[in-house]
SEDOLUM-988445 format. One record per residue (C-alpha): residue in one letter; x, y, z. Coordinates in steps of 0.02 Angstrom, whole numbers, plus 50000, padded with zeros to 5 digits. Layout:
<nodes>
AXYZ...
</nodes>
This chain:
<nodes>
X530555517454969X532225524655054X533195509955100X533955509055259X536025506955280X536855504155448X538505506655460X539135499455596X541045501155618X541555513955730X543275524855709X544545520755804X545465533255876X547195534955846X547315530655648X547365544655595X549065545155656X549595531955535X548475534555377X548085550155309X546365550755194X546515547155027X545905565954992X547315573655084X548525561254983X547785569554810X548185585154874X549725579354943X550285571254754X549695589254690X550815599854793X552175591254850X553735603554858X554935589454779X554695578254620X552985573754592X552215555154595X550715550854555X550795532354656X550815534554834X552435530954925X551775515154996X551305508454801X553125512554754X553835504154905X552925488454878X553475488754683X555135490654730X555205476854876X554285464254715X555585469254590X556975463754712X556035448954773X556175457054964X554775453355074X555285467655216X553985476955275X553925495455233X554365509155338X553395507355510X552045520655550X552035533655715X551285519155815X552245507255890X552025489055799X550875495855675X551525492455512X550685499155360X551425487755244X550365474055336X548965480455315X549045483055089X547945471055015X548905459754914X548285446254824X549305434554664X550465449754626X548995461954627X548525474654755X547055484554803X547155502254755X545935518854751X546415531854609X545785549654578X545325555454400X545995571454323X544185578054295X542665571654398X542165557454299X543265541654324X542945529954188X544015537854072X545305532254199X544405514554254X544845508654054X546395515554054X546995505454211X545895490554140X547055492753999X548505488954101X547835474354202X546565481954342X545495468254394X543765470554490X543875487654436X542365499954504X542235518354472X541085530954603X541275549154538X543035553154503X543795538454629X544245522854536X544565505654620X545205488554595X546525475954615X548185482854496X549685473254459X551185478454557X552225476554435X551525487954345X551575502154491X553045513654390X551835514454242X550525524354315X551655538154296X551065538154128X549145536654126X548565554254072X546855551954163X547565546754354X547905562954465X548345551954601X548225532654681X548445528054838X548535509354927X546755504454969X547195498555176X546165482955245X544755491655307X544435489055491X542995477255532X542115480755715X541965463955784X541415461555954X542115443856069X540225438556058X539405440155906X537945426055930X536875434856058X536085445455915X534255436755947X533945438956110X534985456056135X533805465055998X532095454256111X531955450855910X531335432855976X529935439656081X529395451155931X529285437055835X528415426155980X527195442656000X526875448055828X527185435055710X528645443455604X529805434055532X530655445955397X529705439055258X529575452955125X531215460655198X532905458655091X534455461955193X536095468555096X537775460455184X539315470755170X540985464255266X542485455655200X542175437555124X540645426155129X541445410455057X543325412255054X543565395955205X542865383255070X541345375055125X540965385055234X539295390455175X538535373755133X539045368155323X537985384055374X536735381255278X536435360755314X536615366955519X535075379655478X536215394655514X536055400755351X534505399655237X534925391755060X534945403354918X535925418855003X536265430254816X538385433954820X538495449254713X540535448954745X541945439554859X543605437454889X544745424054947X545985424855079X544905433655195X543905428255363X542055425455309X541525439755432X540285442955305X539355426255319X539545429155496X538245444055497X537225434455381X537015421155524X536565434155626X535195441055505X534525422755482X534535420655660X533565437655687X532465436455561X532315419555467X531075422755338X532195437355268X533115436355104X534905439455106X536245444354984X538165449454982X539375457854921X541295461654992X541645477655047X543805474455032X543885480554862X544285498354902X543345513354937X542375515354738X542075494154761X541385499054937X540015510954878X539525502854721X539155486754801X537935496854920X537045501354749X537055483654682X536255477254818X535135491754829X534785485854641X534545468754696X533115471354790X533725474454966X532785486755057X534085485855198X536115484555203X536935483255349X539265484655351X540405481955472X541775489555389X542635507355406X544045511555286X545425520855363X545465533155224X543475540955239X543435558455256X543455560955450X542315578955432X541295576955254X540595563755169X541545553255062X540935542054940X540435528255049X539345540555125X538595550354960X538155530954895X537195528655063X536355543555040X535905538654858X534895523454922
</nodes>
């Protein structure tokens, strides 16, 4: 049965500006007129600021207190990357960065992503298989100021008043940023009956906002006899569209995002979108 996938997040105009998509930047680390690099200027910067132990931000972008170095994900001396293979299969290049300390790696076609040390940015200089790898940005999450009229804005309590649904036999796929990063947070929603017990967490992070168990309130509150399951979306773009297929593989016969990477193709699909279209 074709699965359905919302994607929520809407693009914001304007970012293009700042961040140019990660396609345009392997073209860009193709046929650049000066010395070729095959880590983005932003990867460099940030390996540089580490080796000196300065925390400065990077160069601002075109909008005025937008700063691009704010927005890298950095976690315990790693950061999130996406990497384009030489040829169109990646996982040549997924061992060969696993090899030098890629955690969380996932590969979708030819992109590869991950978390990769940052001190070991000046070393992918050398990996034969990498064309080109770029910062993966914090993806942009579309949150609203109220996000706990979801019941009674869908008239999902009247169906269920009228028709007596519930969402039993439905599985509902969670993609955002965290589900249990703020610790205890999901046995407090679960003992309060916001969350059923049981919800399947494919992959997290830490340090992020729990937006993700957020939506899965929602969903409970919607439809409580539904299953639900996570997985993060803030692993890059290759993490992003292999966790649609794991919870696709999981059972879920519905995934729902709120996230929008600043690097999708604005005018073809990416691979967010081709992974979509392959549930």
């Amino acid at each position: 049965m074709k699965k359905h996938v919302l994607r929520l997040a809407t693009l914001v105009a304007g970012t293009g500006l700042v961040f140019g998509t990660i396609n345009a930047s392997f073209a860009q680390g193709a046929k650049h007129s000066g010395p070729k690099f095959k880590a983005a200027t932003e990867l460099r910067e940030l390996a540089a600021r580490k080796a000196t132990g300065r925390t400065s931000s990077a160069a601002r972008g075109t909008i005025p207190g937008l700063d691009k170095a704010d927005l890298l994900q950095v976690q315990d001396g790693y950061v999130v990357i996406d990497a384009a293979a030489n040829d169109a299969d990646g996982h040549q290049l997924l061992q060969q960065l696993q090899r030098m300390g890629l955690k969380s790696g996932s590969v979708y076609g030819r992109v590869v992503s991950g978390l990769f040390p940052i001190d070991k940015v000046d070393q992918l200089e050398g990996v034969e298989a990498l064309h080109f790898a770029a910062a993966a940005y914090q993806p942009m999450h579309n949150v609203g100021l109220v996000t706990s009229q979801g019941d009674a804005s869908l008239m999902a309590d009247k169906a269920r008043a009228s028709y007596g649904v519930s969402g039993v036999g439905t599985k509902v796929g969670v993609m955002s940023d965290s589900y249990g990063a703020i610790a205890g947070g999901p046995a407090a929603g679960v003992a309060s009956g916001d969350l059923p017990a049981g919800v399947e967490v494919l992959a997290d992070v830490p340090n992020a906002t729990d937006e993700g168990r957020g939506m899965a309130e929602i969903v409970h509150d919607v439809a409580p006899g539904a299953k639900i399951a996570f997985h993060t979306a803030n692993l890059g773009q290759a993490g992003f569209a292999t966790g649609i297929g794991k919870l696709a593989d999981a059972g879920c016969n519905i995934v729902v995002d709120d996230v929008y990477y600043f690097a999708e193709p604005y005018f073809q699909d990416g691979i967010i979108a081709q992974a979509v279209d392959q549930v």
